[in-house]
C-alpha positions as CSV (number, residue, x, y, z in Angstrom):
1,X,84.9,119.8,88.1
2,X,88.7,119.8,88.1
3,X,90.1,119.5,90.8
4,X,92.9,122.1,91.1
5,X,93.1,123.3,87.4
6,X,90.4,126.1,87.5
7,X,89.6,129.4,89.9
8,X,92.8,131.0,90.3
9,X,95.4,132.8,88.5
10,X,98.5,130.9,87.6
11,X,97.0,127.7,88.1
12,X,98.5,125.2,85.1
13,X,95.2,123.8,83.3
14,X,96.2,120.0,82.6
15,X,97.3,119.0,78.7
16,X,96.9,115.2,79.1
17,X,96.9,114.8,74.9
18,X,100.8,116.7,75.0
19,X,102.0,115.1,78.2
20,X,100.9,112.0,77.5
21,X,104.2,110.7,75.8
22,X,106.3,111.9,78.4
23,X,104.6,110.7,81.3
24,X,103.7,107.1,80.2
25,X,108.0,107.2,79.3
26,X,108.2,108.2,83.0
27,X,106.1,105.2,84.3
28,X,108.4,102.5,86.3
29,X,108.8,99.6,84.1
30,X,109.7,97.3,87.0
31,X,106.9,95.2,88.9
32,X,106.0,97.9,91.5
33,X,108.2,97.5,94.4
34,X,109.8,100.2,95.6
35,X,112.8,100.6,98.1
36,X,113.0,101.8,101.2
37,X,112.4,105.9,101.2
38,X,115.2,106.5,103.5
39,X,112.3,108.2,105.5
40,X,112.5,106.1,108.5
41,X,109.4,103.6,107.2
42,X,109.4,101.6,111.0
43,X,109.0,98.5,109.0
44,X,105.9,99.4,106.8
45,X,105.2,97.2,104.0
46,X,106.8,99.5,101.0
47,X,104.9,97.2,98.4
48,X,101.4,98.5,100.0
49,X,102.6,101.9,100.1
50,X,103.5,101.9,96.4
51,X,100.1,100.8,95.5
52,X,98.5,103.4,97.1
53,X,100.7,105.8,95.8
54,X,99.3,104.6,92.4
55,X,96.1,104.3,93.7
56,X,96.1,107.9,94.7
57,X,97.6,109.6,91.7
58,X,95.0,107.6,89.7
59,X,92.2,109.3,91.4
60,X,93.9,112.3,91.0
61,X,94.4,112.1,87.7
62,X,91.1,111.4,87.3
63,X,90.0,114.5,88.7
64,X,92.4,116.7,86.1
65,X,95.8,116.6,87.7
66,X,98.7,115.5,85.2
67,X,100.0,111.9,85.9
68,X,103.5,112.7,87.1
69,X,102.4,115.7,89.5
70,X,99.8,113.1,90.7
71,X,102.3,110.5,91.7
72,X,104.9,113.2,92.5
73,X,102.2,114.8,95.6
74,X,101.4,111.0,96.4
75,X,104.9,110.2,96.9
76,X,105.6,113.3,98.9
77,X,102.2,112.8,101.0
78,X,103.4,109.1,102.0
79,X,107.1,110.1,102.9
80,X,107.2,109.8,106.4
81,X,110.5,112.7,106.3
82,X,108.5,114.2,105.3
83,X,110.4,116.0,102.5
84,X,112.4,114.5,99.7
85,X,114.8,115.6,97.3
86,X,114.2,114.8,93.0
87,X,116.6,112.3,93.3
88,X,114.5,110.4,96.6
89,X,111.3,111.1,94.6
90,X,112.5,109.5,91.5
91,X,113.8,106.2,93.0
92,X,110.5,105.5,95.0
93,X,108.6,106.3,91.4
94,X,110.5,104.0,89.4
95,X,111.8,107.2,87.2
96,X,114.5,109.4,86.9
97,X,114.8,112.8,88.5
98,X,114.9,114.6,85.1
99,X,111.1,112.9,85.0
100,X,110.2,114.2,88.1
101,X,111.2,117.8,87.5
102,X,108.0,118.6,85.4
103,X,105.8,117.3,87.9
104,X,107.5,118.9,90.9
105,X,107.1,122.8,89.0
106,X,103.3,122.0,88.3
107,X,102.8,121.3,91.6
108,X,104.5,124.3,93.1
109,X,102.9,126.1,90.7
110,X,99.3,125.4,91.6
111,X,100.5,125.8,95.5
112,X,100.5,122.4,96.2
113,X,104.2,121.4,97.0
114,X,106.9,123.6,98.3
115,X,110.6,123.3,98.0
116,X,112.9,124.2,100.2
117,X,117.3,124.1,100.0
118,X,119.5,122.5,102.2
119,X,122.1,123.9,103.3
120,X,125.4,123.9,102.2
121,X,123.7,122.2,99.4
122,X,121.9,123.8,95.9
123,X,120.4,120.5,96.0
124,X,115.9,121.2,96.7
125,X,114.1,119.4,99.0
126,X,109.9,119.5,97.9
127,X,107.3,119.1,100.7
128,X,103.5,119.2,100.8
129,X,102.5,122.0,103.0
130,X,100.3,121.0,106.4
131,X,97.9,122.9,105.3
132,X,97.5,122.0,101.4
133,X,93.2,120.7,101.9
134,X,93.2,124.2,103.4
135,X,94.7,125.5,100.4
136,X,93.1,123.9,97.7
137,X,89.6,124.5,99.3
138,X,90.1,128.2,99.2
139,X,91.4,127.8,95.9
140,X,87.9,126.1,95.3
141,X,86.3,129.2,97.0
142,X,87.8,131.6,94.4
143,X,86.9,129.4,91.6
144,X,83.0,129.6,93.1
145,X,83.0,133.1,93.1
146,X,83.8,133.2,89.1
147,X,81.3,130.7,88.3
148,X,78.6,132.9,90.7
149,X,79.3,136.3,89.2
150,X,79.2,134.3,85.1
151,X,76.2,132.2,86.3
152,X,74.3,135.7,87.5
153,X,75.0,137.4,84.1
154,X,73.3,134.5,82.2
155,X,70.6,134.5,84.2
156,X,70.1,138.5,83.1
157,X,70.7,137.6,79.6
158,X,68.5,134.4,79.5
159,X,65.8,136.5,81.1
160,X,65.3,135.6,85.2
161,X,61.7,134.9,85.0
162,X,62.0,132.0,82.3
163,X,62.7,128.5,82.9
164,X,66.5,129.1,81.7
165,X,66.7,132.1,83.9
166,X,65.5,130.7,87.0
167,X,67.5,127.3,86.7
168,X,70.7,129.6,86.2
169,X,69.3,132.1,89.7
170,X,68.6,129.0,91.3
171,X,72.8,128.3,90.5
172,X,74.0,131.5,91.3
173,X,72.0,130.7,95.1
174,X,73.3,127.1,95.4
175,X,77.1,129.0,94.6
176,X,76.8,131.7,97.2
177,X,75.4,129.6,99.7
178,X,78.3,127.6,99.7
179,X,80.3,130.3,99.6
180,X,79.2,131.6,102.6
181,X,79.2,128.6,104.4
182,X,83.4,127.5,103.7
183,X,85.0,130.1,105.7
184,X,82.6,129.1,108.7
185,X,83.6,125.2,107.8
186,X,87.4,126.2,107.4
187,X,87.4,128.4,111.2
188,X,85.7,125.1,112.5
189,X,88.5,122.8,111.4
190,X,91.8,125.3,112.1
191,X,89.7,125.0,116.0
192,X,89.4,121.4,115.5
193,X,93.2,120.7,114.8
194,X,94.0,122.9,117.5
195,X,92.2,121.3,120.3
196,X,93.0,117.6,118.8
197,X,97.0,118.8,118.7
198,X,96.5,119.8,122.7
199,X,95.5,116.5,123.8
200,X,98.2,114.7,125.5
């Protein structure tokens, strides 16, 4: 299942074989290190966080996302400014901001990264919303939905009572009782957060 590539409208489905070129050019060439993210780091050991930065866009790349908007969301997730600009990105990737570009407008396309200006600036600053699990779970929600409604319609034309037909109705139950159960799961965490963000 891909991981944010599927279930909504206006969600960029990942081209791996025509990006390919462009993001293996946009892969740092040095040995890894990074420098300092002029996010305030308190002394955390840079060369660990690049690694999981890699580490992370790996698994997400894995799960559909392109490799530059992988390492792109990593980078932003890690930044403890919690925004950066293309040009900030870029020198904790190892590329150049022209590199980043692409991977910053698939990421706000799928809902996943927002940018903001500064002001007196036209310069962009990109962020990943405090709620983007939230968001990509209802994303996953929509994306259920399609694959209930399709899976229902097989299971008409396969014929319900036959072994096709019933392995596709017994789908079409597993979809809609998840279904039924996010929203409940999604209430239960917004409460969650709350409380935990009360304690002193």
């Amino acid at each position: 299942m891909n991981l944010i590539n599927e279930g909504s409208a206006g969600l960029v489905p990942p081209n791996r074989s025509s990006a390919g070129a462009s993001q293996r050019a946009a892969e740092p060439t040095g040995n890894g290190a990074r420098p300092d993210d002029g996010a305030g780091s308190g002394g955390r050991d840079e060369a660990a966080v690049s690694q999981f930065i890699e580490r992370f866009a790996g698994v997400l790349f894995d799960s559909g996302v392109p490799r530059m908007p992988a390492r792109v969301f990593a980078a932003l997730l890690t930044a403890d400014a919690g925004q950066l600009t293309a040009a900030e990105i870029g020198e904790i990737l190892g590329v150049s901001p022209a590199a980043v570009s692409g991977g910053v407008r698939y990421m706000i396309q799928v809902g996943l990264v927002t940018g903001t200006g500064e002001p007196g600036s036209r310069r962009l600053s990109y962020q990943v919303p405090h709620d983007v699990w939230h968001r990509l779970l209802r994303m996953r929600d929509a994306l259920l939905a399609r694959w209930t409604e399709t899976l229902r319609d097989g299971a008409s034309v396969v014929g319900a009572e036959t072994p096709a037909g019933e392995r596709l109705s017994e789908s079409v139950e597993y979809f809609e009782f998840m279904s039924a159960e996010l929203p409940a799961m999604l209430e239960r965490w917004d409460e969650h957060r709350a409380a935990r963000r009360k304690q002193p």
